[in-house]
Phi, psi and omega in degrees: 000318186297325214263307188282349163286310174314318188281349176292312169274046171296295163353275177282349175287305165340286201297318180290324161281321150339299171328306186292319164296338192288299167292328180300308191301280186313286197269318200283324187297334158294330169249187201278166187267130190235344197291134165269007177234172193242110004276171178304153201279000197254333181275302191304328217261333190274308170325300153308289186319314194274334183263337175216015150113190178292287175302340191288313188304318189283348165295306175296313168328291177294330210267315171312318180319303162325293178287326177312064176218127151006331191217017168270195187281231154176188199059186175348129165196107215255135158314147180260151189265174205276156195283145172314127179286000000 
């Protein structure tokens, strides 16, 4: 069951990894590096997504999105891996 909902959003997960790669290329090497965790929150955000799927990946996304500030946290922050069906 966990699989055909995930394979319903491949599509858009592609798109949404693409996006990022799109940013990555483009837009991050124009600005100064800011990201405060290991991996960069735009590599965590593709990760998630290819590792829990559309919604989970977009949650985990938003939530690292959050925390990525001046008074959050910094360092090591790994996609947590996926629970064994």
């Amino acid at each position: 069951m966990r699989e055909s909902r995930r394979g319903a959003g491949a599509p858009v997960i592609w798109l949404l990894i693409a996006l990022i790669r799109v940013y990555q290329r483009f837009v991050s090497p124009l600005l100064p590096p800011s990201c405060r965790y290991s991996p960069t929150c735009s590599t965590y955000c593709a990760e998630a997504l290819r590792r829990h799927g559309l919604l989970l990946g977009t949650s985990l996304c938003v939530w690292r999105l959050l925390r990525c500030n001046p008074w959050g946290g910094h360092g090591l922050d790994e996609v947590p891996a996926r629970e064994s069906d």
